[in-house]
Structure formats: structure tokens, C-alpha cells
C-alpha positions in Angstrom: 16.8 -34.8 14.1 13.9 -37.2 14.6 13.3 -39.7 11.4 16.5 -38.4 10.0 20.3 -39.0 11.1 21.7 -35.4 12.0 23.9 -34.4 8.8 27.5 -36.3 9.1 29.4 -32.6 7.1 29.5 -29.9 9.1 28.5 -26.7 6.7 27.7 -23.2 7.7 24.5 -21.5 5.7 23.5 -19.2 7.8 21.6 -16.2 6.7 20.8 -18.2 3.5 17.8 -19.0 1.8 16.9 -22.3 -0.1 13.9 -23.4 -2.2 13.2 -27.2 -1.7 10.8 -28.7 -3.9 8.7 -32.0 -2.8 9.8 -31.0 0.5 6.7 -32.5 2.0 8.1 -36.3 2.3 11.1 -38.8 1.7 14.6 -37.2 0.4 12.9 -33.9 0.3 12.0 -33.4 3.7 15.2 -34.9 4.7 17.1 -32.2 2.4 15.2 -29.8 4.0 15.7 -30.3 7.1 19.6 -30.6 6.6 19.9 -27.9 5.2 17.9 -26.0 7.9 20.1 -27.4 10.9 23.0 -25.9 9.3 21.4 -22.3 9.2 19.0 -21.5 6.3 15.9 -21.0 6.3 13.9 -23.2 3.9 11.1 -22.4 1.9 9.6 -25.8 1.6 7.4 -26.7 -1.1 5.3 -29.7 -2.2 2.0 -30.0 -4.1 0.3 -31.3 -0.8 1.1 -28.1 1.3 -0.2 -30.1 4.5 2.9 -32.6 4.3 5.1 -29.5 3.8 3.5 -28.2 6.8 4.4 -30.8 8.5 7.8 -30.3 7.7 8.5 -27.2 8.2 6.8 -27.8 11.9 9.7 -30.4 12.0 12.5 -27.7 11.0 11.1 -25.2 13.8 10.9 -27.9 16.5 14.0 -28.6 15.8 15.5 -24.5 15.7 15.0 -23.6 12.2 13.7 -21.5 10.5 10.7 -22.5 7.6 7.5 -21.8 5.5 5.2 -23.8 3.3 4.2 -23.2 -0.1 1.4 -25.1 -1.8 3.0 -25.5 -5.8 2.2 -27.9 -8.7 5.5 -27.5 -10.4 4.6 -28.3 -14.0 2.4 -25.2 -13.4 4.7 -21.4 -14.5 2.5 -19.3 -12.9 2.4 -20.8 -9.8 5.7 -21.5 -10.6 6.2 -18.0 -10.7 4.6 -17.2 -8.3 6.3 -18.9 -5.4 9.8 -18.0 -6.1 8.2 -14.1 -5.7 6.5 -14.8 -2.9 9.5 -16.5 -1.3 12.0 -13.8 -2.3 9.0 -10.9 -0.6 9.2 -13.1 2.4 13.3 -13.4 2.5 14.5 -10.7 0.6 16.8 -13.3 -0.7 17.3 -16.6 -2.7 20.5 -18.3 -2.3 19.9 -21.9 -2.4 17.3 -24.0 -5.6 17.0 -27.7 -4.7 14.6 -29.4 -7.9 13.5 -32.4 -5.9 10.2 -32.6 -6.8 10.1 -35.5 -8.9 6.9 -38.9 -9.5 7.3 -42.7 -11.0 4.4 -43.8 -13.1 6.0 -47.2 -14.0 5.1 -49.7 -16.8 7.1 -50.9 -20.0 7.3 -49.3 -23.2 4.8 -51.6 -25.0 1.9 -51.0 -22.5 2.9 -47.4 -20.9 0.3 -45.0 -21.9 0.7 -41.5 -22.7 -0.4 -39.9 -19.4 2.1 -42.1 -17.7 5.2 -40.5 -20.4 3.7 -37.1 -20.4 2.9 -36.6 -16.3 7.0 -38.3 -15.8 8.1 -35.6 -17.8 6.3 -32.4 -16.7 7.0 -32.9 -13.2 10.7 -34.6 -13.3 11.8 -32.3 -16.4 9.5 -29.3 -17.0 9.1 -28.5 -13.3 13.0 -28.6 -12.9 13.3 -26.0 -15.8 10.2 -23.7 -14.1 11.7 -23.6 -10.8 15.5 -22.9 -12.4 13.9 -20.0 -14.3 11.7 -18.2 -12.4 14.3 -18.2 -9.5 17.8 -17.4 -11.3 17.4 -13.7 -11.8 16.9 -14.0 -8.2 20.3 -16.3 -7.6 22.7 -14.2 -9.6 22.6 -11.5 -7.5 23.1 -13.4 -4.5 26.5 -14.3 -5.1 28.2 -17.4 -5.1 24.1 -19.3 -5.5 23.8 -22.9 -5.8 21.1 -25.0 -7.9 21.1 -28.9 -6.9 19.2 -31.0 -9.3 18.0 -34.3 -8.0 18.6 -36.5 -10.8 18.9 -40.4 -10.5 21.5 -42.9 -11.7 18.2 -44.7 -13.7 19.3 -41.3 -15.9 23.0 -42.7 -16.6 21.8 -46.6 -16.9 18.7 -46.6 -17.7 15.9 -49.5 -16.0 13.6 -51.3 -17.2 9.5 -50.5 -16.6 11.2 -46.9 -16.9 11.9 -45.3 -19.9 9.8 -42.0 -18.6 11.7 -41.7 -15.3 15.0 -43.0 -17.2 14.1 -40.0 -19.7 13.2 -37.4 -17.7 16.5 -38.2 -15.3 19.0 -37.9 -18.2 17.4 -35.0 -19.5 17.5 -33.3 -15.9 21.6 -34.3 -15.9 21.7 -32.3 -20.0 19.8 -29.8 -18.4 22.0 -29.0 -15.4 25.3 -29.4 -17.7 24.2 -26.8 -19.7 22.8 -24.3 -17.1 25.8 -24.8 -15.3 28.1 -23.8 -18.1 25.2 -20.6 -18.8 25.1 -19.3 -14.9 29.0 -19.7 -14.5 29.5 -16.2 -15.5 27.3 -14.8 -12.7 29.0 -17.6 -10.3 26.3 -19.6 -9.9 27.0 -23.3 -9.5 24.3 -25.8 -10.7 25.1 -29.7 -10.3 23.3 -32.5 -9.6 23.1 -35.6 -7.5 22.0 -39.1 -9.1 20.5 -41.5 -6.1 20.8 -45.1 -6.6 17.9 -46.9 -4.4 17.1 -44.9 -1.5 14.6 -46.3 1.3 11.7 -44.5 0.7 8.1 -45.0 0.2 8.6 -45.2 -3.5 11.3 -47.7 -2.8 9.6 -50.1 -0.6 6.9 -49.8 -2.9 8.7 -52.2 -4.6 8.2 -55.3 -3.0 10.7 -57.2 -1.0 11.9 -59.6 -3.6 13.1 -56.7 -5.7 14.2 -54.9 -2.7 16.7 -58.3 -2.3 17.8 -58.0 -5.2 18.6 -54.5 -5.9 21.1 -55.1 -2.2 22.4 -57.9 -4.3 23.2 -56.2 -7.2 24.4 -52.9 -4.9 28.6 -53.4 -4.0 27.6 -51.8 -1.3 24.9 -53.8 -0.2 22.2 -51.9 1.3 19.9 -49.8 -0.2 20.8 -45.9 1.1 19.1 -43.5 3.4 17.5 -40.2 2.3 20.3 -38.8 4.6 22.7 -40.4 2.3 21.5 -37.8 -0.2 20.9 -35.1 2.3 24.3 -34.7 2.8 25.3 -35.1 -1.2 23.2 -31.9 -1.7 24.2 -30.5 1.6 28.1 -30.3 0.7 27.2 -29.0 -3.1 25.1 -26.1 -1.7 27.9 -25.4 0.9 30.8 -23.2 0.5 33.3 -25.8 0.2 31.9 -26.9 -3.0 32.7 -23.2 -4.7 34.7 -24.4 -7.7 32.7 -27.8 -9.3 30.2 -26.9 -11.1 28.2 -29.0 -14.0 29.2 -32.6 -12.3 27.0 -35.3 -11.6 27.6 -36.7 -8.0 26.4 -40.4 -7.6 25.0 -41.5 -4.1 24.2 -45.0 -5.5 26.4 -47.7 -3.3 28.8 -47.9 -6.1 25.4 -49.5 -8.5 26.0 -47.9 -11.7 29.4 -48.8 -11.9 
């Protein structure tokens, strides 16, 4: 895989069908593209359907098997929409990964309300579209997964982010409870909670931050969308049949 490490857990997903949102860039692509290299075909979708083009032209050069979808996920019928059209193109939904997430930084005192209220529709409401609409299609796959990209700034918090901060911890409530609601129907529904991962959004940071945030990491480096990749890559896989409602950290050890 070219500006991704090959996936370091071996899994087998062929003949399923996962549903990557913000698939167009950064961890997304990179989940995407894992998950594709280990069999399933990916429907890959991103609010800027020519960067999830691009990816899925990535997933087919490298064997898989891909399509775009153009979706603003705050948006149910498009919302709705989608998952249909995925499942008239598949047949099938196995796999839900809720990537699709934004930043709109400031602290609380001078954070306006489109900065809270855009956070939250994307991060939050669009995790809750997307889990809606497509699990009457996942209980009658059998043994479905739904991987929630959360974020440990949900478990500590960080300052200049009390939307993100939010709109992470309510992500980790949400999957608890759906977890504990699709159990019946064997349906498992965890999430992951990144620490810094380099990324555009990171490095948008500056390099002074970035220094200290390695400081501050026991690890001592910030992680690589792969890092993540393969989080969400053993949770969607068959090995990972009986957890269900946890919150796996991929953080360098940084909210210990």
C-alpha cells in the first residue's frame, strides 16, 4: 500500500461489505483501504466525493474492490439515501465505520455557536444517521460490526476543545448504549479513541505543539493513521466476536 504501511493483523473479510465515512483523506482513507486489502469491498464516503474518488482508485490499484458516494452526514436523507444505494449495489452491509468527524477550535469564552453547533452535527449527529439508517441492514447480516471513531480528547478532555471534547464523549455514550441495544441481533458496536495521529489536522498544529504533545506521549511519537487502521481493522474482524461496547485507546499510552 502506497502512503500507508500494509496492515500489521492478518484478518479475513472477504465477501464483506463496509461503509467508511470521511473515507476521502487521513485515518479514513487509511481505514479504508485496510479494510479493502483484507477482502471487503468498501463503500467509501466523504462530503468531497473527488477525494473519495481518489481513494477508491487507490483500493482498485491496489486489488480491491470500491465505490464513491458524495454524503454530507449531518444530512438523513442523504444519509438515507446512501446506505440504500450501497445495500442496491452490494446486496449486503456487514461492516459501519463513523469516521467522518471536523475540529473548529477556539476556547469556550470566544467559541461561537457555528463552531459548537457544526462540531456536533458532524462528529455526533452524523454518527447517529449513519448507525440508523444502516442497522436494519446489519442485523441481518450476522455477526455485523459498527466501529465508532471516537478520540481520547472524549475521556480527557483538551483545552480550545470543548465541541470536539463533547462531541467525542458523546460518540463513546452513544456506542455503549447501541452496543448493549444491537447485542441481541449480534451486532457488535465499539469504538476506538486516537490520541494524536499525524494527519493534516495534526500538523496543523504547529511544530511547537507537535513537540510537546511527543513530550507529553510515553510513547513518544505522535501515531500513524495505520496505527488506527489496524485498531478498527481487528474490531471489524472475526476475532473480535465477543467484545462489544469497549473503548480501545490507540493513544501512545497519553491518557493514562
Amino acid at each position: 500500500m502506497t502512503e500507508a504501511t500494509a496492515p500489521r493483523i492478518t484478518a479475513n473479510l472477504e465477501g464483506k461489505v463496509a461503509i467508511v465515512t470521511g473515507a476521502g483523506r487521513g485515518i479514513g482513507r487509511c481505514i479504508a483501504r485496510t479494510l479493502a486489502s483484507c477482502g471487503a469491498a468498501i463503500a467509501c464516503v466523504d462530503v468531497n466525493v473527488a477525494a473519495a474518488e481518489e481513494t477508491v482508485s487507490l483500493i482498485q490499484a491496489e486489488g480491491g474492490r470500491a465505490a464513491a458516494f458524495a454524503c454530507d452526514v449531518t444530512d438523513s436523507e442523504q444519509v438515507n439515501s446512501v446506505v440504500d444505494a450501497v445495500i442496491r449495489q452490494y446486496q449486503k452491509l456487514d461492516i459501519l465505520v463513523n469516521n467522518a468527524g471536523i475540529t473548529r477550535d477556539g476556547l469556550l469564552l470566544r467559541m461561537k455557536d457555528e463552531q459548537w453547533d457544526s462540531v456536533l452535527n458532524v462528529n455526533l449527529r452524523g454518527t447517529f444517521l449513519f448507525t440508523r439508517a444502516a442497522a436494519r441492514y446489519l442485523i441481518k447480516a450476522g455477526g455485523a460490526r459498527i466501529v465508532n471513531i471516537a478520540s481520547i480528547s472524549g475521556l480527557m478532555g483538551n483545552p480550545g476543545q470543548a465541541n470536539y471534547s463533547a462531541s467525542k464523549a458523546g460518540v463513546i455514550g452513544f456506542t455503549r448504549t447501541v452496543a448493549r441495544e444491537l447485542a441481541s441481533r449480534q451486532v457488535t458496536v465499539n469504538a476506538v479513541a486516537p490520541g494524536f495521529i499525524a494527519t493534516e489536522m495534526a500538523h496543523a498544529l504547529g511544530e511547537d505543539a507537535l513537540k510537546q504533545i511527543r513530550e507529553r506521549t510515553p510513547l513518544g511519537r505522535l501515531g500513524e493513521p495505520q496505527d488506527v487502521a489496524d485498531a478498527v481493522l481487528f474490531l471489524a474482524s472475526p476475532a473480535a466476536g465477543f467484545i462489544t461496547g469497549t473503548v480501545l485507546r490507540v493513544d501512545g499510552g497519553l491518557a493514562e
